[in-house]
MIDO-539351 format. One record per residue: residue in one letter; x, y, z negated of N, C-alpha, C in turn. Coordinates in steps of 0.001 Angstrom, whole numbers, padded with zeros to 6 digits. Each point is the difference from the previous one (the first is absolute). Layout:
<recs>
A:X:Y:Z:X:Y:Z:X:Y:Z
...
</recs>
This chain:
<recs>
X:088444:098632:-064853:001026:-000759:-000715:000635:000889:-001062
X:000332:-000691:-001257:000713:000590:-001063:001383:000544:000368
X:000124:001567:-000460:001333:000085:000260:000752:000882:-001280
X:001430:000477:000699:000215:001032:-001257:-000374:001525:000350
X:-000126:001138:-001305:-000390:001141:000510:000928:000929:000399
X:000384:000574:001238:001125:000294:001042:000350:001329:-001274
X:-000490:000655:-000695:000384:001255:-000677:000679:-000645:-001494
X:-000914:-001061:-001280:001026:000090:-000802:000364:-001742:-000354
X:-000688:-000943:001048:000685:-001360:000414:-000856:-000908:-000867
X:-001304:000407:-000474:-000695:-000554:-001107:-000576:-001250:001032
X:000294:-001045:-000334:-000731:-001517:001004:-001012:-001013:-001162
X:-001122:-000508:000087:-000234:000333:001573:-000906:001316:000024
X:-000375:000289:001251:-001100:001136:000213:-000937:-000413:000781
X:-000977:-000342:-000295:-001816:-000901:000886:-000341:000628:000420
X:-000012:001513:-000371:-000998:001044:000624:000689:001229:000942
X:-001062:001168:-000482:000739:000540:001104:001134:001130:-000602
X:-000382:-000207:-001371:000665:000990:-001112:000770:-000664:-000912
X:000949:000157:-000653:001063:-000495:-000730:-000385:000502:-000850
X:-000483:-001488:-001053:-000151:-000257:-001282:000610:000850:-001442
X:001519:000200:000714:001216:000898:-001108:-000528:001489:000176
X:000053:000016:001325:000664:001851:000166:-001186:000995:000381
X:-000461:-001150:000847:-001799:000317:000076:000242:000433:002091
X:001306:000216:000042:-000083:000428:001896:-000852:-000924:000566
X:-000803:001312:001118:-000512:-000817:001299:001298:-000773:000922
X:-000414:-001756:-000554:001533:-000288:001189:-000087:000443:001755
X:-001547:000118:000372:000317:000277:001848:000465:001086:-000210
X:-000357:001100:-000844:-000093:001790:000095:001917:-000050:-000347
X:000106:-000553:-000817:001420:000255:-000258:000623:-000851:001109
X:000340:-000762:000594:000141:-000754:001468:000636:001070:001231
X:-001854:000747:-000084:-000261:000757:001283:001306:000967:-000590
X:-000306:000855:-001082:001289:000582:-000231:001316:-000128:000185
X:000117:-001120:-000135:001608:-000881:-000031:-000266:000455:001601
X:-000372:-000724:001144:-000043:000112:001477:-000080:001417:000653
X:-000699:001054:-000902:-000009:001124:000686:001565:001022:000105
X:000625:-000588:-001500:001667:000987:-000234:-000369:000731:-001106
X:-001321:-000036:-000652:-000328:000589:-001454:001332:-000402:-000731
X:000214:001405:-000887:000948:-000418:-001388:-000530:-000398:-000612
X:000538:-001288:-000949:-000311:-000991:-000763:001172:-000351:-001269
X:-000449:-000322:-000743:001287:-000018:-001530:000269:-001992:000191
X:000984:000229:000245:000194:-001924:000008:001114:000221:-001265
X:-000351:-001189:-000854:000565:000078:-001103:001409:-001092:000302
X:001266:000977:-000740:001352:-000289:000294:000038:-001628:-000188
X:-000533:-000881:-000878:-000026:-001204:000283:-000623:-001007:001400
X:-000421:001441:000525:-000687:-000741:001527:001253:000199:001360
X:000481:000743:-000693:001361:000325:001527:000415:-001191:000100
X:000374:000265:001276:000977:-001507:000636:001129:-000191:-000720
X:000534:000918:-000519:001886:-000146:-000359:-000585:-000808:-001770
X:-001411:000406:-000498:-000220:-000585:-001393:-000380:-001542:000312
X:-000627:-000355:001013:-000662:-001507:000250:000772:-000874:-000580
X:000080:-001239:-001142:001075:-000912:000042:-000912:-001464:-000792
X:000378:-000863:-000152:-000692:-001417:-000048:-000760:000490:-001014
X:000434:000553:-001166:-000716:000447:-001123:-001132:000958:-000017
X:-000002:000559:001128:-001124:001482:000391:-000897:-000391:000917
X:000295:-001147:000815:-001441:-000574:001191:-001510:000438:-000478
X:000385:-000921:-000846:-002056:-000656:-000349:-000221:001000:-000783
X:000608:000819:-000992:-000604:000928:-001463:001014:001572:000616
X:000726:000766:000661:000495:000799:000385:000154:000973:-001096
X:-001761:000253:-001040:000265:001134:-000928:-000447:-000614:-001266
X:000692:-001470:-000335:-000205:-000336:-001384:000715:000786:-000829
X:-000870:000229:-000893:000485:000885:-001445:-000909:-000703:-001478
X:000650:-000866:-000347:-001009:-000915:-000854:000195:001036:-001303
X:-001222:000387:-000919:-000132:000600:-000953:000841:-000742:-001152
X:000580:001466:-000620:000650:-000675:-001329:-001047:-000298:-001212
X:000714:-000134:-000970:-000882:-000251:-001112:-000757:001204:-000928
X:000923:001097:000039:-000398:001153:-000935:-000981:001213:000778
X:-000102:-000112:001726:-000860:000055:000386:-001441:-000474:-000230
X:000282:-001234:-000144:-000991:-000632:-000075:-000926:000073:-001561
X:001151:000112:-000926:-000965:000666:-001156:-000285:000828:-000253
X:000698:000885:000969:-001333:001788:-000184:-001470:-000437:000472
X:000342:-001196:001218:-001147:000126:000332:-001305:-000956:-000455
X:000852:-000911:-000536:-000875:-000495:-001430:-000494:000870:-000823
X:000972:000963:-000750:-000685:001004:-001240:-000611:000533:000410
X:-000388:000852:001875:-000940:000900:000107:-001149:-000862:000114
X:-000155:-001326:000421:-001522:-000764:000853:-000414:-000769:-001849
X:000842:000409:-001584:-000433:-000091:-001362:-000694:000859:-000041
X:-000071:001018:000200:-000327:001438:-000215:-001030:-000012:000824
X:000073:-000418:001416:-001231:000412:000696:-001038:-001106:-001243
X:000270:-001156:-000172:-001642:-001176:-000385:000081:000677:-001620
X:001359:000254:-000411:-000502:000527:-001642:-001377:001490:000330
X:000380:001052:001187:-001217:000770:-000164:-001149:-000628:000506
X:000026:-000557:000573:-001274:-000999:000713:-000719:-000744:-001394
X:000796:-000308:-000871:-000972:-000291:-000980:-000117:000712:-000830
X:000440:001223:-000241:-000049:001326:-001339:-001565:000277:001226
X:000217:000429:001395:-001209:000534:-000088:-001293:-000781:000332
X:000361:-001339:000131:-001337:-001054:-000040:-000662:-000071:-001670
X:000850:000113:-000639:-000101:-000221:-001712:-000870:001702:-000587
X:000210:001068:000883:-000579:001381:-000333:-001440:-000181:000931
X:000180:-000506:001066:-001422:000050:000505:-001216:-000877:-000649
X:001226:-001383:-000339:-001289:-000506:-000847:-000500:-000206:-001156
X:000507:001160:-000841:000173:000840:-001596:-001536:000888:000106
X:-000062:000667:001583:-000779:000842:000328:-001068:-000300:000349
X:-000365:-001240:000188:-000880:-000833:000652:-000538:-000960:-000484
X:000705:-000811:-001021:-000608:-001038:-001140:000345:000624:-001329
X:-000252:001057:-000619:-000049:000819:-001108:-000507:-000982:-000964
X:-001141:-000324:000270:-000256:-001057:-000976:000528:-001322:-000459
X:001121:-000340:000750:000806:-001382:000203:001065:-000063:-001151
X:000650:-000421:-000366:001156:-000212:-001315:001002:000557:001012
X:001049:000666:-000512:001438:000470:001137:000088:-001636:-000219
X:000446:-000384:-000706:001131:-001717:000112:-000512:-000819:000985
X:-001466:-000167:000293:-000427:-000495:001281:000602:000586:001009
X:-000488:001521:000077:000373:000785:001257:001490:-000178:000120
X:000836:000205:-000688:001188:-000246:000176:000646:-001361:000452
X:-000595:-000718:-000331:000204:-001699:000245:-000210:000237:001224
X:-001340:000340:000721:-000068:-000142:001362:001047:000757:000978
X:000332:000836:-000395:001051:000684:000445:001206:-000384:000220
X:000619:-001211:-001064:000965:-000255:-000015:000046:-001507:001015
X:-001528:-000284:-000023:-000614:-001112:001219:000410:000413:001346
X:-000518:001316:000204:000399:000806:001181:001164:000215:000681
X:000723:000423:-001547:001242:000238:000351:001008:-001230:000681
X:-000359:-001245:-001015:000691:-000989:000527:-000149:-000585:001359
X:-001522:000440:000841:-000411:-000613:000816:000736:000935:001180
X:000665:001413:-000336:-000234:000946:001120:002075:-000320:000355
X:000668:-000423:-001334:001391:-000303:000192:000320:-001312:000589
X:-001084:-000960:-000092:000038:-000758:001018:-000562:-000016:001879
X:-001101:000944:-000404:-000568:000208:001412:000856:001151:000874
X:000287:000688:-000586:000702:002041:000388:000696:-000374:000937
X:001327:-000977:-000623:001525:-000490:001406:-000421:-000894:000979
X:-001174:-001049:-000485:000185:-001239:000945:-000649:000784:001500
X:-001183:000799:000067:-000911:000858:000724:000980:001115:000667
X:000583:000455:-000776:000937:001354:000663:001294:-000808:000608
X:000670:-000830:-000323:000889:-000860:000654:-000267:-000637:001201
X:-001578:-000312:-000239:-000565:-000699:001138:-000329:000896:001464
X:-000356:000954:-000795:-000666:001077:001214:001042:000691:000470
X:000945:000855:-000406:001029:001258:-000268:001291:-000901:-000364
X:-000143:-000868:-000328:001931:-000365:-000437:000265:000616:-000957
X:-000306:000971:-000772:-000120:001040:-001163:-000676:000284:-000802
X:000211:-000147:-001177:-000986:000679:-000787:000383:001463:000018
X:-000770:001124:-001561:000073:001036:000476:001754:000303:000113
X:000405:-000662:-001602:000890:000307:-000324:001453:-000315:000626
X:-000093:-000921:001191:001070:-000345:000728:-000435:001334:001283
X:-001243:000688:000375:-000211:000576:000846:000766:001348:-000429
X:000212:000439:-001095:000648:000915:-000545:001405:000087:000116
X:000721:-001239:000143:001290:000015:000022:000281:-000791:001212
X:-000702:-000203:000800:000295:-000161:001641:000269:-001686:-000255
X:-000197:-000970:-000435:000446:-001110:000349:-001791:-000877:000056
X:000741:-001176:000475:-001434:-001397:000300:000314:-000670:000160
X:-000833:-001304:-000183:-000168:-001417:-000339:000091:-000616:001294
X:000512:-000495:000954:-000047:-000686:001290:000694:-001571:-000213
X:-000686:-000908:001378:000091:-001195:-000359:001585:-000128:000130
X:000577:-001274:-000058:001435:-000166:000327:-000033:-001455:-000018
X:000537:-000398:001477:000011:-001216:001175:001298:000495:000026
X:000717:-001496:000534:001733:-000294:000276:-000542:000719:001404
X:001333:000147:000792:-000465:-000265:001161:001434:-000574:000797
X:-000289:-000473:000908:001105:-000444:000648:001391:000296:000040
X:-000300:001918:-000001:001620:000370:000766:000233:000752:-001266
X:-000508:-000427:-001393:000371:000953:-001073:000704:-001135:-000691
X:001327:-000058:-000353:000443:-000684:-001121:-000227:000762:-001185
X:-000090:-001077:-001137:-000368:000244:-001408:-001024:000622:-000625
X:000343:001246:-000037:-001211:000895:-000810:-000846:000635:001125
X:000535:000554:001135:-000517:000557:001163:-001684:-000492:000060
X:-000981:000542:000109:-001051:-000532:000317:-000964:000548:001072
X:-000752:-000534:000538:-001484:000797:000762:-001225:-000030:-000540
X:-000323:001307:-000426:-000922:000696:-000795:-001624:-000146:000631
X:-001388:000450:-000418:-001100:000244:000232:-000711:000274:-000881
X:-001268:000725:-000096:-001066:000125:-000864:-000086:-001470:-000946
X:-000949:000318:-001194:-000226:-001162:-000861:-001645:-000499:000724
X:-000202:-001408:-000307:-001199:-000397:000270:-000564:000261:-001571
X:-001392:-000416:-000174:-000649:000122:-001465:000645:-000946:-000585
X:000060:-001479:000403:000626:-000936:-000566:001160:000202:-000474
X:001040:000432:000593:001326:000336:-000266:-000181:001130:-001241
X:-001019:001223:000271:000214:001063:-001152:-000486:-000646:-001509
X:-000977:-001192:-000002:-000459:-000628:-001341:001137:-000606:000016
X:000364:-000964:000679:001051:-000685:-000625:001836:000622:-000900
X:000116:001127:000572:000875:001085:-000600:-000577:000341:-000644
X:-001255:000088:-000333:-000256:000752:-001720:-000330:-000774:-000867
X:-000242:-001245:000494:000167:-001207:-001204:001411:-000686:-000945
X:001019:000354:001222:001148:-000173:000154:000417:000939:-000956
X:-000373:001231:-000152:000195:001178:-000990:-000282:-000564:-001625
X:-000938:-000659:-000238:000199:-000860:-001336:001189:-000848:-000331
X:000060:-000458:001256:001455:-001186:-000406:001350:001004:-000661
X:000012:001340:001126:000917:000427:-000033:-000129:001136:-001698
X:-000661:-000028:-000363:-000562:000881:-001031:-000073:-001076:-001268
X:000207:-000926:000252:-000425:-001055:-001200:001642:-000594:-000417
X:000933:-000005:001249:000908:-000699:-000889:001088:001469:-000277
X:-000787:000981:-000453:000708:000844:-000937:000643:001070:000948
X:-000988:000270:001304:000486:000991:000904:001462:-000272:000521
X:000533:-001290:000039:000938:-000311:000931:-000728:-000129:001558
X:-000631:-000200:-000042:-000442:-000153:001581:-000062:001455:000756
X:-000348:001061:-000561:000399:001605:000346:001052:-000388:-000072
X:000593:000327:-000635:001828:000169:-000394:000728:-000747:001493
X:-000276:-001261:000311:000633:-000333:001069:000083:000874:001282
X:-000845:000987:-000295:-000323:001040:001275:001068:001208:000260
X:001096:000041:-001470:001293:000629:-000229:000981:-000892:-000266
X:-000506:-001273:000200:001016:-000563:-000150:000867:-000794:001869
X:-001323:-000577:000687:000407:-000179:001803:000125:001021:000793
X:000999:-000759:001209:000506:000514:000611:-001115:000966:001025
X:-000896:-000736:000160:-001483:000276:000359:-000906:000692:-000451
X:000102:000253:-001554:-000820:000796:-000576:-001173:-000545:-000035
X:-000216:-001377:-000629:-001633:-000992:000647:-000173:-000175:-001730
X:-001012:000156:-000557:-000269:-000592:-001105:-000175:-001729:-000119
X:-000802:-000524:-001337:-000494:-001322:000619:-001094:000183:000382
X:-000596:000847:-000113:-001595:-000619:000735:-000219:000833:001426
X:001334:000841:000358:000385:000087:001543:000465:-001137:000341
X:000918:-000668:-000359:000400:-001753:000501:-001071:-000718:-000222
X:-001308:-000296:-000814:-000806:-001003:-000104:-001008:-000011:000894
X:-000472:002054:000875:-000955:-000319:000507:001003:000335:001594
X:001023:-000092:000552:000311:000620:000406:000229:001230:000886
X:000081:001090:-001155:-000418:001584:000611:001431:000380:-000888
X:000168:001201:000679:001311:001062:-000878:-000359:001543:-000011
X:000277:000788:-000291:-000654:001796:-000324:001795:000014:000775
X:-000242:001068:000791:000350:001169:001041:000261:001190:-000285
X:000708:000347:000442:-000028:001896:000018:-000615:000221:001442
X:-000962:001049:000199:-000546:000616:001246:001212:000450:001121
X:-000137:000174:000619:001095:001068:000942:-000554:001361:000299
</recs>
């Protein structure tokens, strides 16, 4: 049965390892039962528990200017991804016109800024550039004992990670207000975190 992970509360957990943090949940268990020291994070003490801390204990929803470092670094990663797809194949179709070669490149390129997040969101919750600055993409469900913004988190399915990066046009088309809302709520949710519904995190 699905549960949460006893070390940093990530729900659900199917297996035998937690998705977030990566702990063995029996190995860390057996620990808990033997009197091993263990780091329980100050939002897990009893005196912190309150209606707002149940279901999410270590929400820390990412701000916005976080979030565009980690945009500018995952530019940088696909801008070299195509400087050096565009040098290999300079080296390799010598005989070709650059403006072709370059065209294809810029084919590439477009194909790899759509494929790069939906795949790394899907798999990792992260691309590189959110992996750099500690935050990720997780789903976000009401849940019962959370009023308002409070939510219960999980990995993205594939469906969910295409549909947030389609959602990324909407939000990119009416003039980058749809980022902007991500400094602008209380939540820190863009629109195409509200359209597919997922929100970016800080790690613990």
């Amino acid at each position: 049965m699905a549960g949460a992970c006893p070390k940093c509360g990530w729900q659900p957990v199917d297996g035998s390892a937690c998705p977030r943090c990566g702990v063995d949940v029996a190995e860390y268990l057996a620990e808990l039962a033997a009197g091993a020291p263990v780091s329980v994070p100050a939002a897990l003490e009893p005196s912190a528990i309150s209606p707002l801390s149940m279901a999410r204990p270590e929400l820390r929803p990412a701000g916005f200017w976080i979030r565009v470092v980690a945009l500018i670094i995952d530019t940088a990663v696909i801008f070299v991804a195509q400087a050096v797809l565009y040098a290999v194949a300079s080296m390799v179709f010598v005989d070709r016109s650059s403006i072709a070669i370059g065209g294809a490149a810029q084919v590439f390129g477009a194909m790899l800024i759509a494929v790069y997040p939906m795949l790394f969101h899907w798999r990792w919750g992260q691309t590189l550039g959110k992996m750099a600055v500690d935050i990720r993409v997780v789903t976000c469900r009401p849940t019962s004992t959370s009023p308002g913004w409070l939510t219960d988190s999980g990995p993205l399915t594939l469906g969910c990670a295409a549909l947030r990066q389609l959602a990324t046009l909407l939000s990119s088309a009416i003039l980058g207000v749809g980022y902007l809302m991500a400094g602008l709520r209380r939540d820190k949710r863009a629109l195409h975190d509200l359209i597919a519904g997922t929100r970016v995190e800080r790690l613990p």
